[in-house]
C-alpha positions in Angstrom: 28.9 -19.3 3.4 25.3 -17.9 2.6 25.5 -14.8 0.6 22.0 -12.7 0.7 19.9 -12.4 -2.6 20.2 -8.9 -4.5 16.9 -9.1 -4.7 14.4 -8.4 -2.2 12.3 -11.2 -0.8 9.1 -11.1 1.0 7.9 -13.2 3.6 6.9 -15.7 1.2 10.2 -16.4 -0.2 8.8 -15.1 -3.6 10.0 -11.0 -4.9 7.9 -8.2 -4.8 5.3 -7.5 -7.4 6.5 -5.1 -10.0 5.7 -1.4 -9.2 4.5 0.9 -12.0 6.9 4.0 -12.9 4.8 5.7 -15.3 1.4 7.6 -13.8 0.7 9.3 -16.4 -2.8 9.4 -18.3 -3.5 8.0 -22.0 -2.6 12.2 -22.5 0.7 12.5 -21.1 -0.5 14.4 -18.3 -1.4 13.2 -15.0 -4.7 13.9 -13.0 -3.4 17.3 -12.0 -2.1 18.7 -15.3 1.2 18.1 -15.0 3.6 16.6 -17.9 4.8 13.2 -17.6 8.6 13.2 -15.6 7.6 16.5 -13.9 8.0 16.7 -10.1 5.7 16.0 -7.6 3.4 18.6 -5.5 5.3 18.9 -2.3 2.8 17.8 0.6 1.6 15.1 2.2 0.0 11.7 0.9 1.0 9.7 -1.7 0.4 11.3 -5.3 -3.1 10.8 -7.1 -3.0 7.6 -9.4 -5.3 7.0 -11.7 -6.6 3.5 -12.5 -8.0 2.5 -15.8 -10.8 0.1 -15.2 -11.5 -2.1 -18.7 -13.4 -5.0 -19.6 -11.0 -5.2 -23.0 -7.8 -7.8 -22.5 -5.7 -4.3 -23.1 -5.6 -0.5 -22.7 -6.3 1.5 -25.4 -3.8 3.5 -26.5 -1.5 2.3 -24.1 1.2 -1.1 -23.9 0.8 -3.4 -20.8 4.3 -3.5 -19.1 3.5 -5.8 -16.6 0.9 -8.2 -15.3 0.5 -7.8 -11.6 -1.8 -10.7 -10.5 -5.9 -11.4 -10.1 -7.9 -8.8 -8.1 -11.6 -10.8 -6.8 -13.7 -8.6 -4.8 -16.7 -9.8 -3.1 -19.4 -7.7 -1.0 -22.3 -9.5 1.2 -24.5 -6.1 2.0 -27.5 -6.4 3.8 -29.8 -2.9 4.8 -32.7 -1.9 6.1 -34.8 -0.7 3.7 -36.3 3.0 4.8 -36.7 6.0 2.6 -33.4 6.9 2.7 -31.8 3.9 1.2 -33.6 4.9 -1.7 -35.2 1.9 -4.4 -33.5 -1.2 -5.4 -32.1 0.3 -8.5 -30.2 3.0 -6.6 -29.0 0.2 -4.6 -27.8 -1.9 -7.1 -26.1 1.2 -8.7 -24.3 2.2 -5.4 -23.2 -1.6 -4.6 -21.2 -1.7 -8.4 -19.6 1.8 -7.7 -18.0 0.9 -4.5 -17.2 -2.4 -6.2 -15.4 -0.9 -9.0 -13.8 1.6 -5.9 -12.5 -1.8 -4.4 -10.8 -3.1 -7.4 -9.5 0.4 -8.5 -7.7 0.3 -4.6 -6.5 -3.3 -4.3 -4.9 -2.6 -8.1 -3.1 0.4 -7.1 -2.5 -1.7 -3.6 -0.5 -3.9 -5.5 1.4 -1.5 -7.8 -0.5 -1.2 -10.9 -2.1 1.6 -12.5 -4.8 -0.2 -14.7 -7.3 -3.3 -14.4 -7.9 -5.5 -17.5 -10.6 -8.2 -18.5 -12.7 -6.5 -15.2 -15.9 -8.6 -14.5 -19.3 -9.0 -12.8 -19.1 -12.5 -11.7 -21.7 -12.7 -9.5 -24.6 -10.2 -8.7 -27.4 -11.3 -6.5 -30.6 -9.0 -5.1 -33.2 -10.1 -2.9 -35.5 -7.8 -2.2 -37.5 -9.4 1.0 -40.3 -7.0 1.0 -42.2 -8.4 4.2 -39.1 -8.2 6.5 -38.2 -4.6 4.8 -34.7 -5.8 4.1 -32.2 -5.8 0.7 -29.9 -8.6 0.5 -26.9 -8.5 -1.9 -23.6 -10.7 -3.0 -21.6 -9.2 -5.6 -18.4 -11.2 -7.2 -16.4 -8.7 -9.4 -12.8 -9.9 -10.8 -10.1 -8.6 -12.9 -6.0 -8.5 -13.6 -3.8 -5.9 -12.2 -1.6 -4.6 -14.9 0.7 -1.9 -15.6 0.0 0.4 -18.4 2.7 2.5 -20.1 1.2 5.1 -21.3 4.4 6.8 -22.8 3.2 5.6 -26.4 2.9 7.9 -29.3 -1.2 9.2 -29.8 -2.8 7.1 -32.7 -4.3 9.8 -35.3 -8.1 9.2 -35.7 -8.9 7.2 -38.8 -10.8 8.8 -41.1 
């Protein structure tokens, strides 16, 4: 007879990715003050997590636990370009934002609380001034990770 795994499968036959336990900042303290291992707020919605973003292969002050999987984002945008959509600059600046949003999101999607070795693969403007029209493609990639942040501070060298 077929005895069941202990451990939980999903629909792809392969386990779960591993969930952070520690949301705590590089401080101790979360994003609302509290200590590390204190109780939630009572309420509803999940509790704030804070996700490092890094372009370093590691967290500063902090140990990586676990390494989640790849996070790729990519955004097609396309506007109509009017006063309020401001120059290309400010267009360009708003696009990498809510790219760095995304990856924040799909990283705490997948259990993590910190992206390493995060990247601007691609970045593409076209400013088509006679049709009045932006065109963008943005590629941006990292590594979900979890970051224990429960180490000891490092005193400043002097």
């Amino acid at each position: 007879p077929h005895t069941p795994s202990p451990v939980a499968r999903t629909a792809s036959g392969l386990p779960p990715p591993p969930r952070c336990v520690s949301l705590s900042g590089p401080d101790g303290f979360d994003s609302a003050g509290r200590s590390a291992g204190s109780d939630p707020p009572a309420g509803p919605g999940p509790p704030d997590t804070k996700v490092e973003l890094t372009s370093l292969p590691y967290i500063p002050g902090a140990r990586i636990a676990a390494h989640i999987d790849r996070i790729q984002v990519c955004m097609i945008r396309e506007a109509v370009r009017s006063g309020e959509e401001g120059s290309l600059s400010a267009w360009t600046s708003r696009l990498l934002l809510e790219a760095q949003a995304l990856c924040r999101a799909q990283a705490a999607a997948m259990g993590g609380n910190a992206v390493t070795h995060y990247s601007v693969e691609l970045l593409q403007v076209s400013n088509q001034k006679q049709k009045m029209r932006f065109y963008s493609l943005l590629l941006v990639a990292g590594d979900a990770v979890c970051a224990d942040y429960l180490l000891p501070p490092v005193p400043p060298r002097r």
